[in-house]
C-alpha positions as CSV (number, residue, x, y, z in Angstrom):
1,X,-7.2,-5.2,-9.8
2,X,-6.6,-5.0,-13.7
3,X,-7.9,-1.3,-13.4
4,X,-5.3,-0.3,-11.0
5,X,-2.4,-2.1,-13.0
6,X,-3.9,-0.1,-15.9
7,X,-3.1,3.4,-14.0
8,X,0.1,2.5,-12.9
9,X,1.6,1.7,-15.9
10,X,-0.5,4.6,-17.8
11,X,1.7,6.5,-15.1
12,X,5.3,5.8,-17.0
13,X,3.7,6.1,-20.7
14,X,3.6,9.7,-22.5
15,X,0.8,10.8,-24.7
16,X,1.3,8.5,-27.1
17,X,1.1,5.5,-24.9
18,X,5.0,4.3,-25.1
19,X,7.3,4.5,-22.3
20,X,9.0,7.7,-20.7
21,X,12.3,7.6,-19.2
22,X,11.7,11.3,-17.7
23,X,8.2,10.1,-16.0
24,X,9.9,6.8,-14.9
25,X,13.0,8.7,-13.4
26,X,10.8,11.7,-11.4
27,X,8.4,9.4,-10.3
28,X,11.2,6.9,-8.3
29,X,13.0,10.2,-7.5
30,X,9.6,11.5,-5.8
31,X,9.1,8.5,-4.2
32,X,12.4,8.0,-2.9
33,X,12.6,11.3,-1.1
34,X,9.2,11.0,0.3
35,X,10.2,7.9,2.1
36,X,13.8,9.4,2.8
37,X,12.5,12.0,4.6
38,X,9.6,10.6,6.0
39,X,11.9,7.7,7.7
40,X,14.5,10.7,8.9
41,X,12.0,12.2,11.1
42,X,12.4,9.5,13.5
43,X,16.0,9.0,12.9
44,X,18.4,11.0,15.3
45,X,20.0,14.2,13.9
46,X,23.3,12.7,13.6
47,X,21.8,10.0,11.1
48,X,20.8,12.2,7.9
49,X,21.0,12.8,4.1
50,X,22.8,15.9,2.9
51,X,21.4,19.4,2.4
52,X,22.7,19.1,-1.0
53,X,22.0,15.5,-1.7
54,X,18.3,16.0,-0.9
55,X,18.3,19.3,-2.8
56,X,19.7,17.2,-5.8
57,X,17.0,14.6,-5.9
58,X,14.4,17.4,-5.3
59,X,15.4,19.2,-8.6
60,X,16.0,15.8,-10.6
61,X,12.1,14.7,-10.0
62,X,10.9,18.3,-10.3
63,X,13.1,18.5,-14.0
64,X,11.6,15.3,-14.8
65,X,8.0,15.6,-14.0
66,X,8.2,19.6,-15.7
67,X,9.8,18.4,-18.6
68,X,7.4,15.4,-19.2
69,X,4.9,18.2,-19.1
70,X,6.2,20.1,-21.6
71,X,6.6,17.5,-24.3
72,X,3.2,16.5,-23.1
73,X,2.2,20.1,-23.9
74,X,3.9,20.9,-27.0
75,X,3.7,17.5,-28.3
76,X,0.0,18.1,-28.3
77,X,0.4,21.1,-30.9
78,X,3.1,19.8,-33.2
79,X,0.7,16.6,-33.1
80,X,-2.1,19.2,-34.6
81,X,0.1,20.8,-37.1
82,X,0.7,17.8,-38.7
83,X,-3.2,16.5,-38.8
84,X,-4.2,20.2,-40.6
């Protein structure tokens, strides 16, 4: 069980082990419109999100998860600049 608390946490912390806002953020983001649309395909089609609003949360997690990469990626190398 401690192994699994482990990941979960090691989910929301960057490459340097502290916290991340941007994971934290696209991660609730991602989850929140899997089970919004998952629980709208067996609503009726007068009971739905908006095209937009779901468009807005899709980009938000998407931003998130893309620019945690990045730092992840370029932190890497200004990381090695400094070690040389």
């Amino acid at each position: 069980m401690k192994k699994i608390i482990n990941w979960i946490t090691g989910l929301f912390n960057d490459e340097k082990g502290s916290p991340s806002s941007k994971r934290f953020i696209g991660i609730l983001c991602g989850i929140t419109l899997c089970i919004t649309l998952y629980v709208n395909s067996y609503t009726s089609g007068e009971i739905k999100p908006s095209e937009s609003l779901v468009n807005a949360v899709a980009m938000l997690a998407f931003g998130c998860l893309g620019l945690s990469s990045i730092d992840k990626i370029w932190g890497k190398r200004d990381h090695n600049k400094t070690e040389e």
